[in-house]
C-alpha positions as CSV (number, residue, x, y, z in Angstrom):
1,X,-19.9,-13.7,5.4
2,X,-16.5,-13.3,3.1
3,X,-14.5,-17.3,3.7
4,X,-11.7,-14.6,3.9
5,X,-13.0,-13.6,7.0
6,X,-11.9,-16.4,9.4
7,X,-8.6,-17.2,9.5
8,X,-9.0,-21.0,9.9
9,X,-10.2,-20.7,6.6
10,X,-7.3,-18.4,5.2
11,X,-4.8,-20.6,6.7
12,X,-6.5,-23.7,5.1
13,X,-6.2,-22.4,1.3
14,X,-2.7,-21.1,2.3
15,X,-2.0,-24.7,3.0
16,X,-3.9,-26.4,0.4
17,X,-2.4,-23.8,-2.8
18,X,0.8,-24.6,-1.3
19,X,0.4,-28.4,-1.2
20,X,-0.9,-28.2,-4.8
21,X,2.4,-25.8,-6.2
22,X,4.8,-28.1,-4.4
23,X,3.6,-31.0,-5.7
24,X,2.3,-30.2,-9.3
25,X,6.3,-29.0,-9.9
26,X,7.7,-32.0,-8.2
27,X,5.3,-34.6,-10.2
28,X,5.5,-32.6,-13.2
29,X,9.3,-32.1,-13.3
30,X,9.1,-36.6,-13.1
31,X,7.1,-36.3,-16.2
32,X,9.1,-34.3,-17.8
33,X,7.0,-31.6,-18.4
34,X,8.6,-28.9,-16.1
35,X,7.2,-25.6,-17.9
36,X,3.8,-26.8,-16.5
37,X,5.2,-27.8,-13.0
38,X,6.3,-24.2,-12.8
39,X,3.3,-22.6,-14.5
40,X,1.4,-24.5,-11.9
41,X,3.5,-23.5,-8.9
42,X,3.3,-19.6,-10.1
43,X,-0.6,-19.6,-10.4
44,X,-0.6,-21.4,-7.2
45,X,1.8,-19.5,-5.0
46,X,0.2,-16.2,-6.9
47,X,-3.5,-17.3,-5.3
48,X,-1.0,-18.0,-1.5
49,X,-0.3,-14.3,-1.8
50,X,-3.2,-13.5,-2.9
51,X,-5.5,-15.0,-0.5
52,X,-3.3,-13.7,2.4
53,X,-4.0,-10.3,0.7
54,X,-7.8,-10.5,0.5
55,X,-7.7,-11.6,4.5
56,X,-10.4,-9.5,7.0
57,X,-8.8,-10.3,9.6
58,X,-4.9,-11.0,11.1
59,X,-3.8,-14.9,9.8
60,X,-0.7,-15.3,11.3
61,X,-0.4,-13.9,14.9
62,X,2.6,-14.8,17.5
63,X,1.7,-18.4,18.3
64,X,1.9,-18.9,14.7
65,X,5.0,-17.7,14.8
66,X,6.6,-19.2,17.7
67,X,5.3,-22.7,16.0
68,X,7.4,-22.0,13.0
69,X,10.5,-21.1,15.0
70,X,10.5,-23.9,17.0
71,X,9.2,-26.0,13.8
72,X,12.5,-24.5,11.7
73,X,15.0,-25.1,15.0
74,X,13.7,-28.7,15.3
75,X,13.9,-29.2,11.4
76,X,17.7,-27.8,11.8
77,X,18.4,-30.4,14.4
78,X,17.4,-33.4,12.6
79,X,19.3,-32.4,9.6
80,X,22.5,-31.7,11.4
81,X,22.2,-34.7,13.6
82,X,21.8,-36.8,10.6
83,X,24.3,-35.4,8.5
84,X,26.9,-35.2,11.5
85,X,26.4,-39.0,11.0
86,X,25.5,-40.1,7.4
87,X,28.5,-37.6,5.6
88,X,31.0,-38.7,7.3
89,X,29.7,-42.8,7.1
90,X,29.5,-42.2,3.5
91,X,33.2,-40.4,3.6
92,X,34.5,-43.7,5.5
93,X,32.7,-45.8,3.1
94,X,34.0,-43.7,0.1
95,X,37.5,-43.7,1.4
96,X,37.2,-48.3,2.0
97,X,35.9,-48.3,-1.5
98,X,32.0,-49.0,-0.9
99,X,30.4,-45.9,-1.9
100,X,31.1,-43.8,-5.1
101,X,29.7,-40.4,-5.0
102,X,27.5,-39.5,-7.7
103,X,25.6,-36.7,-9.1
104,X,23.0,-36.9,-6.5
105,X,24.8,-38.0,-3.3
106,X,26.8,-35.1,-4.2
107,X,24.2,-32.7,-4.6
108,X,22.3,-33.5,-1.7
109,X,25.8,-33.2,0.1
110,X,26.8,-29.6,-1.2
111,X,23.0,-28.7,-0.1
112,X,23.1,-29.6,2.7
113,X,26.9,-27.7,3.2
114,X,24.9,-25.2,1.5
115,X,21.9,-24.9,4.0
116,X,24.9,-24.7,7.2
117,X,27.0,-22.5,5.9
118,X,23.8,-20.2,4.9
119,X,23.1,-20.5,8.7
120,X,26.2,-19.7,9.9
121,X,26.6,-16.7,7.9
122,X,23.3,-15.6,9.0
123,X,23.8,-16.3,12.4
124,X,26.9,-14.4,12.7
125,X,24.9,-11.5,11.3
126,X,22.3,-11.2,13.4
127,X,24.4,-11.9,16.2
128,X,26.6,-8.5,15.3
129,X,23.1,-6.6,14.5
130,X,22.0,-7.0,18.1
């Protein structure tokens, strides 16, 4: 029997290869050695496709599906409930003199404006499509 014939088992190395290219980029970007973090996260996102390709059988069916929307709609939530309170803290704190916004504060700020406004634009698409 191929492993790529059950799809608990194709749904396991999907995870795992992902797990692996996430973090070998992420710990090998901190060691300063980010040609190998992306090398890495290429081979490894090469054997996601790949694996998915070689499947005998369907891997991802509606349940899966309906688990990542609600997973993605939940994810959304938290993010905009925390940032409808933590930007504008951070604004007040800014504005009183307690908080200085640097590189990173700010970057995490504009990508998080980034990730809404990406929303809201694609939102308003769909919304016309249909």
């Amino acid at each position: 029997m191929n492993a790529f014939a059950d799809p608990r088992n194709v749904r396991r190395a999907v995870g795992v290869l992902a797990a692996v290219a996430g973090l070998a980029l992420a710990a090998f970007t901190v060691l300063n050695q980010p040609l190998v973090g992306v090398g890495v996260y290429a081979v490894a996102m090469v054997g996601v496709v790949a694996v998915q390709f070689r499947a005998e059988t369907t891997v991802f069916d509606e349940r899966d599906e309906a688990i990542a929307q609600e997973t993605a709609q939940l994810t959304l939530t938290v993010f905009g409930w925390a940032s409808a309170v933590v930007f504008p803290a951070l604004t007040l704190a800014w504005g009183l003199g307690h908080f200085e916004w640097g590189p990173g504060a700010r970057a995490i700020a504009f990508g998080v404006a980034a990730l809404y406004l990406t929303y809201a634009g694609l939102l308003f698409a769909v919304r016309r499509r249909r």
